[in-house]
N, C-alpha and C positions, 0 to 999 in steps of 0.2 A: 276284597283283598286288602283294601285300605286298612282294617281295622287288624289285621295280620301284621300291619308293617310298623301301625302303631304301638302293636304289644310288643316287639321285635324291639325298635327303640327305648321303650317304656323297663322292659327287662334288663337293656346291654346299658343302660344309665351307670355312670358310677355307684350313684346312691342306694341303686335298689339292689345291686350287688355287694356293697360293704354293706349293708343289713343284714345280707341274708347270710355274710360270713360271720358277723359279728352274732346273729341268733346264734348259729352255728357252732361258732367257738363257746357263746355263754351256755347255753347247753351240754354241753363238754367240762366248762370251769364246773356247773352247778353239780353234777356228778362227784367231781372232783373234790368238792365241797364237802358236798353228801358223806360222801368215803371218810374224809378224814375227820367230821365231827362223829359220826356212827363209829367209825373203827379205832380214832387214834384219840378225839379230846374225852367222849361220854366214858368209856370203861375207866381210865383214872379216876375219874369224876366218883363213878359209881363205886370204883372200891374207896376211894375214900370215905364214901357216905354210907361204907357199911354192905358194901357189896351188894349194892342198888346194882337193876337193869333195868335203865331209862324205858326199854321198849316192850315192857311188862308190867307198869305201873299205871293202873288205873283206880275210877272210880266207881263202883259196883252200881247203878240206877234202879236196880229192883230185887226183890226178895228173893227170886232165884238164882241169883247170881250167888247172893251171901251165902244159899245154904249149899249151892255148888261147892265155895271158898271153904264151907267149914265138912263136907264129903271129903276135901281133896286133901285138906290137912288132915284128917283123920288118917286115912291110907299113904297120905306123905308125910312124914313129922317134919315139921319145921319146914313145911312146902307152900308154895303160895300159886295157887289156880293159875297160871298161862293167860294173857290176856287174847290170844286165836281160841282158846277154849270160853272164855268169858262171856267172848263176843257170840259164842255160840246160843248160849244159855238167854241172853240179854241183854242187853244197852249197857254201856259202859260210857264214861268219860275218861277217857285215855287219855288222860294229860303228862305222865312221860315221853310218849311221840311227840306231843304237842309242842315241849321242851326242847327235842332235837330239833325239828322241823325251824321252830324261831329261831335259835341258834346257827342253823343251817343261814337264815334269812338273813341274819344279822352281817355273818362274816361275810356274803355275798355282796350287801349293799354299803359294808363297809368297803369291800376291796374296789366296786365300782366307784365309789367316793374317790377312794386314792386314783384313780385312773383318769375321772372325769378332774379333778384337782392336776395333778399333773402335764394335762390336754391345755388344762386352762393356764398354768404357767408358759409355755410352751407357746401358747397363740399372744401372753401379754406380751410374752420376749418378742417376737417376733412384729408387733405392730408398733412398739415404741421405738420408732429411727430416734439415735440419741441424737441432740443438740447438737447443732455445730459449732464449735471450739472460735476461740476469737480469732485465731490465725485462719481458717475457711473461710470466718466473715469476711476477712480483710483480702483475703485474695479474691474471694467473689465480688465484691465494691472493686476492685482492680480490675478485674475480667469487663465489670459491666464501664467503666470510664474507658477502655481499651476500644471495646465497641464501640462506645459511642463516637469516639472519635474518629474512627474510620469512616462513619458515615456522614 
């Protein structure tokens, strides 16, 4: 039973429940992330660059892939093989997902920067007691001569 009451303790910890909300929530941001580099920053991007789709761009690693790409432009003019279909055929290096994905990293570990930054402002404010002023000096030397006197 002992070791019941230790997990009991061990779980209702402050620490081990702000972890487990903070996985939680970053699970949640990292989604959120996801969404908005996939759906809102890449397609700009892509039409700017010509009507790129970041998650269609790969790199062919073997012969059958190539002669798949040049079957699928025959019957597609101006078409470019599906990279779900690519991966069918052969190895690819998908380095458009690759693209998103670090990008996805990036804005993440940026925005923990800002957060863990902000935490640390926050804790310097809070441990610097300011200086005390000449006038607290002087009534503390006052305070401490008042006692002494009494005694």
């Amino acid at each position: 039973m002992k070791i019941v009451d230790e997990f009991k303790t061990f779980i209702m910890r402050g620490s081990v429940v702000d972890l487990a909300v903070g996985v939680i929530i970053g699970a949640a941001f990292g989604k959120i992330v996801t969404a908005v580099v996939s759906d809102l920053i890449m397609p700009p991007i892509g039409k700017l660059l010509g009507n790129l789709d970041f998650t269609n761009l790969y790199l062919p690693l073997s012969d059958k892939i190539k002669q798949a790409q040049t079957d699928f432009a025959a019957k597609n003019p101006g078409g470019h093989l599906p990279l779900v279909d690519a991966q069918k055929v052969g190895p690819v290096l998908a380095w458009g997902d690759f693209i998103t994905v670090t990008l996805d990293f990036v804005i993440v570990a940026f925005c923990i920067f800002l957060l863990v930054k902000g935490i640390n402002t926050l804790v310097k404010k809070q441990e610097a007691a300011p200086a005390p002023t000449n006038e607290e000096k002087l009534l503390a030397e006052i305070r401490d001569l008042l006692k002494s006197r009494q005694q």
